[in-house]
TORPARO-419288 format. One record per residue (C-alpha): z negated, x negated, y. Coordinates in steps of 0.25 Angstrom, whole numbers, padded with zeros to 4 digits, always signed. Each point is the difference from the previous one (the first is absolute). Layout:
BEGIN
ZXY...
This chain:
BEGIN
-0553-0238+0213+0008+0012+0005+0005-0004+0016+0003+0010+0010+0012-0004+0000+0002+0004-0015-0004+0015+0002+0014+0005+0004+0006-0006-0013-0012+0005-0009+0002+0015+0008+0015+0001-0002-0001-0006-0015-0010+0010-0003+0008+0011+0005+0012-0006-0009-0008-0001-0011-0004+0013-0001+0014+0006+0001+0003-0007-0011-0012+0004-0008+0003+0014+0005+0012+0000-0007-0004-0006-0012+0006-0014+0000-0012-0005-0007-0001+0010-0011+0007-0008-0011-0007-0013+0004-0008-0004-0012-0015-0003+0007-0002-0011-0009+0009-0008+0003-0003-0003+0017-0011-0009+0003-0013+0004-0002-0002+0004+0014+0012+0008+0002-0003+0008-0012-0009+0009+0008+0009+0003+0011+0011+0003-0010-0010+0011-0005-0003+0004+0012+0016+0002+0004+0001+0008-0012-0010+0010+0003+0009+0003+0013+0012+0002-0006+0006+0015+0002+0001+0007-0013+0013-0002-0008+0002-0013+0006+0011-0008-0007-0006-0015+0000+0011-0010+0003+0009+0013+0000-0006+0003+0014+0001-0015+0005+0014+0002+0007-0006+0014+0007-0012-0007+0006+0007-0011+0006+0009+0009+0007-0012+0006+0007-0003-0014+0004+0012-0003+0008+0010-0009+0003-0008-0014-0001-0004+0005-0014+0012+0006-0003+0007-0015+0002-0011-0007-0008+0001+0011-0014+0015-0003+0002-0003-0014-0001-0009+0000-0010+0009+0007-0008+0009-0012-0003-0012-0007-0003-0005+0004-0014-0006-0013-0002-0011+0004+0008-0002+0015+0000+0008+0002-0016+0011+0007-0002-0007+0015-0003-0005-0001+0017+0014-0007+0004+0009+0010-0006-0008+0013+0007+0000-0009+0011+0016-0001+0000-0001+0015+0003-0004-0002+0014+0010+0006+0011+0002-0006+0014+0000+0014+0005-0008+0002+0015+0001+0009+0011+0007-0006+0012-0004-0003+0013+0006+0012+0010+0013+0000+0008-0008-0003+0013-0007-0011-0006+0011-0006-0006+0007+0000+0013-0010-0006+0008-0002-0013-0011+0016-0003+0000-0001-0002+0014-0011-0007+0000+0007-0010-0010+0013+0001+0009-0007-0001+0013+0010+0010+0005+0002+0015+0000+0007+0006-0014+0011+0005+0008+0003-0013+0002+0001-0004-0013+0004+0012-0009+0008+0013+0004-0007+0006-0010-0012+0000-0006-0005+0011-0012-0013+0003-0006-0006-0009-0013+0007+0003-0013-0009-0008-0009-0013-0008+0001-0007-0011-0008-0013-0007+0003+0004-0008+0010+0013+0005+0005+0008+0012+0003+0015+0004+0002+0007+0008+0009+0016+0002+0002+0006-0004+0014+0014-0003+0009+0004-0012+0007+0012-0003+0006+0008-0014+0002+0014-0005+0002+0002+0005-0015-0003+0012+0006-0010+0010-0004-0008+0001-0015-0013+0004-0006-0011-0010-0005-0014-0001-0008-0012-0003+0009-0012-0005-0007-0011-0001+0007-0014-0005-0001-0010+0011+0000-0008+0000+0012-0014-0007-0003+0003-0004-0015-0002-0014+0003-0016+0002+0005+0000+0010-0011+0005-0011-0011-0008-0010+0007-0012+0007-0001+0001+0005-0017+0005-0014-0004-0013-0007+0007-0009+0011-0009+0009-0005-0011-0003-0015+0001-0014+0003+0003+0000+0008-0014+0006-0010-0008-0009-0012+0007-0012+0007-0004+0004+0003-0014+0004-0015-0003-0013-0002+0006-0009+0010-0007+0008-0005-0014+0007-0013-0001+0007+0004-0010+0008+0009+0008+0007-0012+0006+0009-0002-0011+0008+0012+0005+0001-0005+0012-0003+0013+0008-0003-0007+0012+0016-0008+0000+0005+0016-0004-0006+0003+0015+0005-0009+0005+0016+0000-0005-0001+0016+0003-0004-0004+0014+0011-0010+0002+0010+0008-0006-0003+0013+0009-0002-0009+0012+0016-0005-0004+0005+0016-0001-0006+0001+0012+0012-0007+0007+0012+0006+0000+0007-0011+0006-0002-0007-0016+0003+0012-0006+0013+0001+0007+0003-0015-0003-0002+0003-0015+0011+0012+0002+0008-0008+0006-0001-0011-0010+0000+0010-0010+0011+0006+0004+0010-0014+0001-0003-0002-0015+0007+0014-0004+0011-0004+0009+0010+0000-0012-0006+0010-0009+0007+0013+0001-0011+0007-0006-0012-0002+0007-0002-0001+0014-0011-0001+0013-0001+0007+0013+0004-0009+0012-0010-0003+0009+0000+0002+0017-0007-0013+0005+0002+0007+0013-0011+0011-0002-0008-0008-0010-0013-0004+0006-0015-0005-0009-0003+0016+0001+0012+0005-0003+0013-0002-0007+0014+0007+0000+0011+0001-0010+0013+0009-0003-0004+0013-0003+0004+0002-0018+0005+0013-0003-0001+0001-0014-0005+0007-0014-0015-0004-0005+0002-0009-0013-0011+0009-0006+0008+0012+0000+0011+0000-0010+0003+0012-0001+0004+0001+0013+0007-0013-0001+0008+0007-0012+0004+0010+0006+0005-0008+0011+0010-0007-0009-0006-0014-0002-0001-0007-0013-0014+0000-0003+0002-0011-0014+0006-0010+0012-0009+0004+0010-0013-0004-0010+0009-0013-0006+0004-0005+0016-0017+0001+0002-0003-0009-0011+0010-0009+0002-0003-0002+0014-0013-0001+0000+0003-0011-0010+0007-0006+0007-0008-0001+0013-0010-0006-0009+0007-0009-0005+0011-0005+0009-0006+0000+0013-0016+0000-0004-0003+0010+0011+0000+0015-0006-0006+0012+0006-0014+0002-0007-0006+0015+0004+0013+0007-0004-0005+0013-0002+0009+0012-0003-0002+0004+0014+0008-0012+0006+0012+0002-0011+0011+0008+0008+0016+0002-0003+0008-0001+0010+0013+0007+0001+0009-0011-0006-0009+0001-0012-0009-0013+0005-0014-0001-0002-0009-0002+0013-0013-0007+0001-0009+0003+0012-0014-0006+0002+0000-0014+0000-0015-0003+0004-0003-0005-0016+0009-0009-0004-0001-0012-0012+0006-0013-0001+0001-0008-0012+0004-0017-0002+0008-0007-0008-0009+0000-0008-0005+0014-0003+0015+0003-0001+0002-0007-0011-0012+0004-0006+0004+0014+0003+0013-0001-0006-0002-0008-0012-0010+0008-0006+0008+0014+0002+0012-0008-0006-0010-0004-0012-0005+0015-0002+0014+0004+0000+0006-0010-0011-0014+0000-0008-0003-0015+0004-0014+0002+0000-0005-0017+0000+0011-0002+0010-0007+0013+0009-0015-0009-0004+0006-0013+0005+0003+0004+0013-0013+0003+0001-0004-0014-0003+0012-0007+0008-0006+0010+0013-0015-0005-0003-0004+0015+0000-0006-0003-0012-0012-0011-0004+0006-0010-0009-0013+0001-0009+0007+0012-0006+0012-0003-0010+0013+0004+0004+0002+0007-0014-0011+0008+0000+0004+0005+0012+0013+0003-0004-0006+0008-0012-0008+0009+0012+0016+0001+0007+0005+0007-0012-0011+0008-0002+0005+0007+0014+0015-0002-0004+0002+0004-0012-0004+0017+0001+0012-0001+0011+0011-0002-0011-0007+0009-0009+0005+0012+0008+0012+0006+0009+0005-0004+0012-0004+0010+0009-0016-0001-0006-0001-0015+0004-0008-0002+0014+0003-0014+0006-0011+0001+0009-0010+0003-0011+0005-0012-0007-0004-0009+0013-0013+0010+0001-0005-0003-0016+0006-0015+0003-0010-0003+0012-0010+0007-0009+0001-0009-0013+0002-0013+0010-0014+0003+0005-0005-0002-0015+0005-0016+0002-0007-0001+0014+0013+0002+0008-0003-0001+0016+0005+0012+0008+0011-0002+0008+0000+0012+0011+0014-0002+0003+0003+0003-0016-0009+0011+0000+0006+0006+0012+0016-0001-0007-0008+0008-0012-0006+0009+0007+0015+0004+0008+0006-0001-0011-0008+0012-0006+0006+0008+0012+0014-0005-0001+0000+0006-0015-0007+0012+0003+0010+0004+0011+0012-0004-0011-0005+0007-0010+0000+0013+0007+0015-0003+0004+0003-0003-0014-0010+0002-0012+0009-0007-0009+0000-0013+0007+0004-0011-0008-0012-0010+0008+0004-0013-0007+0014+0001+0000+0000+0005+0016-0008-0014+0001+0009-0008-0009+0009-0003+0009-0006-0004+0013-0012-0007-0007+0013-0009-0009+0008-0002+0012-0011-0006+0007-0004-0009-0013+0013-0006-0002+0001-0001+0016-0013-0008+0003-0005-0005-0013+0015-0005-0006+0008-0014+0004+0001+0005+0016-0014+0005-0001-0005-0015-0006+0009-0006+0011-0009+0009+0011-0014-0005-0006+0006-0014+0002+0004+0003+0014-0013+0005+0004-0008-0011-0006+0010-0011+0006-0001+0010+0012-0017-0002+0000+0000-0016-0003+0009+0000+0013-0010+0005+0008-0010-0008-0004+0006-0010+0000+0004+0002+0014-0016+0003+0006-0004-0012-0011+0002-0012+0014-0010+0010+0008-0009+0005-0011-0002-0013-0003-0002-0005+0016-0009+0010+0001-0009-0004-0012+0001-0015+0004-0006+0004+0014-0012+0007-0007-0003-0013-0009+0002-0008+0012-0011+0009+0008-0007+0002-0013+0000-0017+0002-0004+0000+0015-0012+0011-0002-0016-0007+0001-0006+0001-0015-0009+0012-0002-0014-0001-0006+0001-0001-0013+0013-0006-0002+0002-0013+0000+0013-0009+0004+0004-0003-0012+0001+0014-0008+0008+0005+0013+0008-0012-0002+0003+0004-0014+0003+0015+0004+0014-0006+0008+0007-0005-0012-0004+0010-0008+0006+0009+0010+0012-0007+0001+0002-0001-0017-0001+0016+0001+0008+0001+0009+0010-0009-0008-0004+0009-0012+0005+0011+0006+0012-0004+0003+0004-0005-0014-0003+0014-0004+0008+0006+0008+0012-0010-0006-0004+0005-0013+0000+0014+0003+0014+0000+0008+0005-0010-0011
């Protein structure tokens, strides 16, 4: 039964529906495949759409109308083809993060606000917006310390985005409550947890204070790498609402020509990009994951800039080695070594047969050689790999799906320095430096020290854990028998507590053996 409380989300889903239907993003849905009950309203947005609407062709068009909240959720879904298919997630990558900004005035009054003091106070200058996204916007100011006097970024939260947020993402969840609800079915895709992540995630971009930490930490990582590097942070001016870094003055990766005519390398420039996202990926686990062309500048010592740290990934130990031994198998056409990683990871159900799966691997690696270096795409290769491991029940791992999905960028933006971009030999060295590195005798040597490293630990908290336990028999001991239990099955629960617990421990001997 409908509550009053409901009608605000059923109005403003409604109004979203139709937009969408009104642009035609329903058109190439085939009726009979929906539930029965959705078939008619299917029909029905049909009949609305304008005339020579595209289909899924005009999905990216009707979530811009929808705004920011939606805006954020199509980009999401985008890296999600699991759940929406990969026809809805590419149109979805087409999605720009383009909004009016709030005015000068407003701006003004919101940075003192977050400052609790008057802007004069804080900067000596202060410009008008020069870009916008859904939840922020960035304007150009001055500021002057003992080192003197400099220009910075401000990014700001837009004034009332967070009520605006707030307000879309409880519709969502109301959406997808009621369509687990209305099929259970639906439950696999887990619509409900997709709310829910997009929610946390945009509650974290919120805060510049984090984004600024993951600058900063971003930043520390690239300290000795001369080709890439990050803008340096102002704690001083970096508030929740708003945060302020050195101001970059550089050339747009997306404009080679411009770059060219500049005088810059653009073969070195695409090589550096690959090799260092590489790298970030693999040596530090922490990589920049909405690297768009638009946050790819030059800088005028030929270094690339990143700006817009509000998205970033991590990857374990773990996942890096994954990572890097299934490139390193592509690349030397080891394709049962490439399928028993998946194994060794436990990505993969072990009711499947390694070898099978390693047939399915070469299916994908095999075309690569077939052709010349400048027509192979390593992130289609992870892009048909994902798809073939669905086929053998593998379970998605967001942070994987996340690397892909940058890594589909990253290649796009090097391919437009250098078309004739050598993938796998730009790759070669970073992904077999860091093989022999970590997965060699000194790499061996690490494993042992962080197992040793674990068992010490346990063993260190073993005397309380097990103080605590023999507290709660003892109170177990002391507490009056219930109905229905008699003394001596309560009895018999202690030792067999106490032989788990010694169970345990012999496992944990075996396992650090």
């Amino acid at each position: 039964m409908l509550r009053l409380s409901d009608l605000g989300h059923v109005f403003r889903l409604t109004r979203a529906g139709f937009v969408l239907a009104r642009e035609g993003a329903f058109v190439d849905v085939d009726p009979s495949t929906p539930p029965s009950l959705a078939r008619l309203p299917i029909l029905l947005a049909n009949l609305v759409a304008r005339r020579g609407a595209h289909g899924f062709g005009g999905l990216a068009a009707a979530v811009d109308r929808l705004g920011p909240s939606y805006v954020k959720l199509g980009q999401f879904l985008a890296t999600r083809p699991d759940i929406v298919g990969a026809k809805v997630a590419s149109e979805l990558e087409k999605l720009q993060d383009r909004m009016a900004p709030a005015d000068r005035a407003t701006a003004v009054a919101a940075l003192e606000a977050a400052f609790g003091s008057p802007i004069d106070t804080v900067f000596i200058a202060f410009g008008d917006a020069v870009a916008a996204a859904s939840i922020a916007q960035v304007h150009k100011a001055r500021v002057r310390d003992d080192a003197g006097e400099r220009d910075v970024a401000v990014k700001l939260l837009k004034p009332g985005v967070e009520r605006r947020f707030a307000r879309d993402l409880a519709d969502m969840l109301y959406a997808a409550q009621s369509a687990e609800r209305f099929d259970p079915r639906l439950r696999r895709l887990r619509l409900v947890e997709v709310v829910e992540t997009l929610a946390r995630s945009v509650k974290i971009e919120m805060d510049f204070r984090l984004e600024a930490a993951a600058a900063s930490e971003f930043a520390e990582n690239l300290a000795d790498d001369p080709a890439f590097r990050a803008p340096k942070i102002d704690w001083d001016r970096t508030r929740r609402e708003a945060l302020t870094m050195e101001w970059i003055d550089g050339t747009a990766l997306s404009d080679p020509q411009r770059l060219a005519a500049l005088g810059f390398d653009l073969p070195r420039l695409g090589r550096a990009l690959i090799q260092s996202f590489l790298r970030h990926a693999l040596r530090d686990g922490f990589f920049h994951a909405d690297m768009h062309p638009g946050n790819f500048f030059v800088d005028a010592e030929g270094r690339i800039v990143m700006l817009d740290f509000g998205i970033m990934g991590r990857l374990g130990r773990k996942e890096r080695r994954f990572l890097a031994e299934i490139l390193y198998g592509f690349i030397h056409r080891d394709y049962r070594r490439v399928a028993e990683v998946h194994f060794e990871a436990g990505y993969v159900p072990d009711k499947h047969r390694v070898d099978d799966f390693a047939q399915a691997i070469r299916a994908v690696g095999e075309p690569i050689h077939a052709r010349t270096a400048d027509q192979i795409s390593m992130a289609r290769v992870l892009t048909q790999l994902f798809e073939i491991t669905g086929l053998f029940d593998m379970s998605t791992r967001l942070e994987l799906v996340m690397l892909q999905k940058t890594m589909v960028v990253v290649e796009g933006v090097a391919r437009k320095l250098d078309p004739h971009l050598d993938m796998w030999a730009t790759a070669e060295p970073v992904v077999g430096g860091w093989i022999a590195e970590n997965l060699g005798p000194r790499g061996r040597l690490e494993d042992v020290g962080f197992a040793l490293a674990r068992m010490a630990r346990l063993m260190i908290d073993a005397p309380e854990r097990l103080d605590r336990l023999a507290r709660l028999v003892e109170t177990e001991a002391d507490r009056p028998v219930s109905p229905g239990q008699t003394a001596n099955t309560r009895s018999l629960a202690i030792p067999v507590a106490l032989w788990a617990i010694f169970g345990a421990l012999l496992m944990l001997v075996y396992h650090f053996r």
